[in-house]
BAPA-805504 format. One record per residue: x, y, z of N, C-alpha, C in turn; residue number from 0. Coordinates in steps of 0.1 Angstrom, whole numbers, plus 5000, padded with zeros to 4 digits. Layout:
<atoms>
n.xx, n.yy, n.zz, ca.xx, ca.yy, ca.zz, c.xx, c.yy, c.zz, pos
X, Y, Z, X, Y, Z, X, Y, Z, NUM
...
</atoms>
This chain:
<atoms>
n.xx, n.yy, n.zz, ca.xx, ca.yy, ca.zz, c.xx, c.yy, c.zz, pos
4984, 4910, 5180, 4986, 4909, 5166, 4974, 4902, 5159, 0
4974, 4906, 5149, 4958, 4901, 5142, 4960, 4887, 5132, 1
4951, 4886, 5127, 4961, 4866, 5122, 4967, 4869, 5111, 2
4973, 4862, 5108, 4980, 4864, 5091, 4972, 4867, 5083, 3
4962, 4859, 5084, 4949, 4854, 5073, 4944, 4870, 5066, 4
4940, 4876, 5081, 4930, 4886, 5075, 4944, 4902, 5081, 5
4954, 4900, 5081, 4971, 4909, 5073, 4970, 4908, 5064, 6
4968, 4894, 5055, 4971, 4892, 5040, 4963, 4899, 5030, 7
4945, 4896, 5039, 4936, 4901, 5032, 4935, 4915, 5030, 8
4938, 4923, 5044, 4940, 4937, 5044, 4956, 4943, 5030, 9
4966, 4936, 5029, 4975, 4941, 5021, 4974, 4938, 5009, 10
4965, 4927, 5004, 4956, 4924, 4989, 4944, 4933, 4985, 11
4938, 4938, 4998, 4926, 4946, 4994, 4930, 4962, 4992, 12
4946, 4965, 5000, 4951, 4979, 4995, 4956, 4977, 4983, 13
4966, 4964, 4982, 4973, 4964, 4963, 4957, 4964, 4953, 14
4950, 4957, 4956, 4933, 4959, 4945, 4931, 4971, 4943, 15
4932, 4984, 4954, 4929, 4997, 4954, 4937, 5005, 4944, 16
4951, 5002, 4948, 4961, 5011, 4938, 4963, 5006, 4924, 17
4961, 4994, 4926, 4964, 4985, 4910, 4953, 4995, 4900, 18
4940, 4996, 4904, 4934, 5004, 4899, 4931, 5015, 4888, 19
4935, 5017, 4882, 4934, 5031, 4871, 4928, 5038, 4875, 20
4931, 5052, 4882, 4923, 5063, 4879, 4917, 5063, 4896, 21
4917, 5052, 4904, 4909, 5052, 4919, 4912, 5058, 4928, 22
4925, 5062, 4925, 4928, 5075, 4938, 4932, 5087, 4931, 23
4929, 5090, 4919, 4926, 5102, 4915, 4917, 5107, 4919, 24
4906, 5099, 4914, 4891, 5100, 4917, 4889, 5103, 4938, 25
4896, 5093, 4946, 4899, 5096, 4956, 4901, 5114, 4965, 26
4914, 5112, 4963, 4921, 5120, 4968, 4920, 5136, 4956, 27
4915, 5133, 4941, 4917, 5149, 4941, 4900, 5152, 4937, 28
4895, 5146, 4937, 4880, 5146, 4934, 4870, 5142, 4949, 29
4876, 5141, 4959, 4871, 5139, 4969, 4861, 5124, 4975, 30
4860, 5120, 4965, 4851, 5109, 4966, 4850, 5099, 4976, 31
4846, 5101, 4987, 4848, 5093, 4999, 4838, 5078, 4998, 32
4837, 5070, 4987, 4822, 5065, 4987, 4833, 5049, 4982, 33
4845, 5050, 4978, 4852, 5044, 4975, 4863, 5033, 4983, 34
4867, 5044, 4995, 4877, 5035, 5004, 4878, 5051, 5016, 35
4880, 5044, 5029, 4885, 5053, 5040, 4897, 5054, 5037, 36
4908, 5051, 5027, 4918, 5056, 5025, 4920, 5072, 5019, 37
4914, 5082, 5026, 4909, 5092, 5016, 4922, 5104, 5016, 38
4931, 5100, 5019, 4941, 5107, 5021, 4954, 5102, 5020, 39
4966, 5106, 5014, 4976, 5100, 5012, 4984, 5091, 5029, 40
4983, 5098, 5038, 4988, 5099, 5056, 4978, 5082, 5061, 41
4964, 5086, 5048, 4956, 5076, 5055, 4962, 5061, 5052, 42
4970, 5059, 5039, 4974, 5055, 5034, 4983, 5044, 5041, 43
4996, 5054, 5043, 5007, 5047, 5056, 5002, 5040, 5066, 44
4994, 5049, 5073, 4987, 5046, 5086, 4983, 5035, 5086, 45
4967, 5030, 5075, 4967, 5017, 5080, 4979, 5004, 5071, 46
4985, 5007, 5065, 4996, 4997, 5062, 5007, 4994, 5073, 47
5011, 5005, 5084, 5023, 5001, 5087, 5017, 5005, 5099, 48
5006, 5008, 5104, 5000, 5010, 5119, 4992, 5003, 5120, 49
4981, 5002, 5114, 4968, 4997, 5114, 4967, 4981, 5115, 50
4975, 4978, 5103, 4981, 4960, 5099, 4994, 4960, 5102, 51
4998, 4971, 5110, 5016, 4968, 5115, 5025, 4960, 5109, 52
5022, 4961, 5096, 5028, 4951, 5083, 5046, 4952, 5091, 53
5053, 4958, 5090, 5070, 4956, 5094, 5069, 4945, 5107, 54
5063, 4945, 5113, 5060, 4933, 5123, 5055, 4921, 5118, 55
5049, 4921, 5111, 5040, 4910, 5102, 5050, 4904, 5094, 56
5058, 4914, 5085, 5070, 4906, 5075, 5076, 4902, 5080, 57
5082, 4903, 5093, 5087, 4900, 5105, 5087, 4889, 5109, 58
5077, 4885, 5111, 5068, 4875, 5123, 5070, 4860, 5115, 59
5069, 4850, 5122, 5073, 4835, 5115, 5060, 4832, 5106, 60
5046, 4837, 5109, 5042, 4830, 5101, 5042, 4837, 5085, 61
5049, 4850, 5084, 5050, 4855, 5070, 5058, 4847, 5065, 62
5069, 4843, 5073, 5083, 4835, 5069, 5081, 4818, 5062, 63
5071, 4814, 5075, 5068, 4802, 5072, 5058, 4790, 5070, 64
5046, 4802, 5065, 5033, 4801, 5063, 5023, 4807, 5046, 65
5038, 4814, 5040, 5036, 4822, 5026, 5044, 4811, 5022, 66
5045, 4813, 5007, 5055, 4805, 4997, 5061, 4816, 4991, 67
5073, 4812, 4987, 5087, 4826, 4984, 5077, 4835, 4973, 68
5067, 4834, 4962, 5066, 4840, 4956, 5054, 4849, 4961, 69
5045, 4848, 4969, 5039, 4855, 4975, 5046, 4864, 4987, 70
5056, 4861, 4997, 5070, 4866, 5006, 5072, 4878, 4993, 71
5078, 4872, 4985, 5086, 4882, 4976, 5073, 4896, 4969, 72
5064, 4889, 4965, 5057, 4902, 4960, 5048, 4914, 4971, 73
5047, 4905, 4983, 5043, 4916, 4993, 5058, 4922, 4998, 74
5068, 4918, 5000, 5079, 4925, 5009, 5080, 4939, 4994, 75
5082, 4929, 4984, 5084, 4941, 4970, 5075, 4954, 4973, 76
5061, 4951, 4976, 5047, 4962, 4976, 5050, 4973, 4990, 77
5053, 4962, 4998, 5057, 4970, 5010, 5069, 4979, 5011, 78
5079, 4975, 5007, 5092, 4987, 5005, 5090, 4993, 4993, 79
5082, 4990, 4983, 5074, 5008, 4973, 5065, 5015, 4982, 80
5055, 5009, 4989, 5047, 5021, 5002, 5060, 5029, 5007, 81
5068, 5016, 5011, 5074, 5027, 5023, 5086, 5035, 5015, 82
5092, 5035, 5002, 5098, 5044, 4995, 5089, 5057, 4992, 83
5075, 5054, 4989, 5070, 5065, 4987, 5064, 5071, 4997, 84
5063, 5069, 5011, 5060, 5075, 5024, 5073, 5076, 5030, 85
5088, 5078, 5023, 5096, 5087, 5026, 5095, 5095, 5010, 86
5094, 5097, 5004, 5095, 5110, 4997, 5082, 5117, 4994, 87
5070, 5110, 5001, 5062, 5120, 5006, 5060, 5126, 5017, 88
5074, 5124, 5027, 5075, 5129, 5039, 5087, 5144, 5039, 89
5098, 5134, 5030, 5111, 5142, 5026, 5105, 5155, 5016, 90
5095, 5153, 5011, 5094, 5166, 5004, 5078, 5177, 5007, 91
5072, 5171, 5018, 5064, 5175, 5027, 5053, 5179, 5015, 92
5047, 5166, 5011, 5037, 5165, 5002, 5021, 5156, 5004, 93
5021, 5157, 5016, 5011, 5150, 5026, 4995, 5156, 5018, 94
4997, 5168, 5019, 4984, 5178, 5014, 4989, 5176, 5000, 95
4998, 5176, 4991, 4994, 5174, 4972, 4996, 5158, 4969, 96
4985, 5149, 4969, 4983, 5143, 4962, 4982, 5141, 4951, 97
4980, 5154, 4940, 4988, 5155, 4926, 5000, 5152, 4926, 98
5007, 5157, 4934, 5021, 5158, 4932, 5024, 5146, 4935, 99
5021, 5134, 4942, 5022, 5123, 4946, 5017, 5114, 4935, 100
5004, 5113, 4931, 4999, 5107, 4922, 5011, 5108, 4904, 101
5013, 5119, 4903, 5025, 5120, 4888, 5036, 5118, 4893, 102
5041, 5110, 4905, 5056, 5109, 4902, 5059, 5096, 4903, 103
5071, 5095, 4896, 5074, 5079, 4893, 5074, 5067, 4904, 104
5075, 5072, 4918, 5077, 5062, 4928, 5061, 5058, 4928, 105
5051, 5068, 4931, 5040, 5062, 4926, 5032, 5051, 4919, 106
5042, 5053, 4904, 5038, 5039, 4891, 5047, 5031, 4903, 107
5057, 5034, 4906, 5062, 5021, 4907, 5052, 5010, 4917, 108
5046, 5020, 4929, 5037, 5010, 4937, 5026, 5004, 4931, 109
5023, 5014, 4921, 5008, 5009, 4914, 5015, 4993, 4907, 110
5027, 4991, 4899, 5035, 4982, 4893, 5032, 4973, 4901, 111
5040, 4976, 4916, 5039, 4961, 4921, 5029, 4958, 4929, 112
5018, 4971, 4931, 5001, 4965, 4936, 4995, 4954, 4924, 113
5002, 4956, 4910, 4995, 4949, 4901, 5001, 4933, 4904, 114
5015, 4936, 4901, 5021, 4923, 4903, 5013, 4913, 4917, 115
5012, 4918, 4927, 5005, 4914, 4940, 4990, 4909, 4938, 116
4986, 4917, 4932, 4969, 4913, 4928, 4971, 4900, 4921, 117
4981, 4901, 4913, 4983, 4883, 4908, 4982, 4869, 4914, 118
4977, 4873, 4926, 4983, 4862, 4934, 4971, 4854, 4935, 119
</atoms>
C-alpha cells in the first residue's frame, strides 16, 4: 500500500483535473494527450480505485485517523460520485462516448464535489 501522504496527493491532483472547465472535453473529445494520462474515461476508474486502490485507502486507519472529518467527508463524497458514475458508465456501456458521459448530470455532480475537494 502506498503512504496516505502521496493517496491524498494522487485524489487532490484527480479532483484539480475535473474541477476544471472544459479539461476533459478538451481531453477525451479533442484528443489532447499533453494534459493528463487520464485520456480516457476506463483510464479514469483505473487509476482511482486500482491504481491508488482508494476503497482500501478509505478503509484503512490512517484515512480514519490521520484526516479531519471535513476532509474524510469530502473525499468519501468525491469518491462515491467516481464510483456512481463508473456504474452508469458501465450500466449503459458508455466507455467509448465520453460525450455522452461528459453532458450528463452524474458528471456535474463529480465535477461539484471535485470542486468542493479542491477546497481543501
Amino acid at each position: 500500500m502506498i503512504k496516505l501522504e502521496v493517496w491524498i496527493d494522487g485524489i487532490y491532483s484527480t479532483a484539480e483535473l475535473i474541477a476544471e472547465d472544459g479539461l476533459f472535453e478538451k481531453v477525451w473529445l479533442q484528443g489532447d494527450k499533453s494534459v493528463t494520462s487520464i485520456t480516457e474515461p476506463d483510464e479514469l476508474f483505473e487509476q482511482i480505485f486500482e491504481g491508488l486502490d482508494s476503497d482500501r485507502f478509505e478503509e484503512s486507519d490512517g484515512f480514519r485517523l490521520e484526516l479531519d472529518a471535513s476532509q474524510k467527508e469530502r473525499i468519501s463524497k468525491f469518491l462515491a460520485k467516481l464510483r456512481e458514475l463508473e456504474d452508469f458508465v458501465n450500466d449503459n456501456r458508455l466507455s467509448d462516448r465520453p460525450d455522452k458521459i461528459l453532458c450528463s448530470s452524474i458528471w456535474l455532480e463529480v465535477k461539484e464535489a471535485a470542486k468542493l475537494l479542491r477546497q481543501h
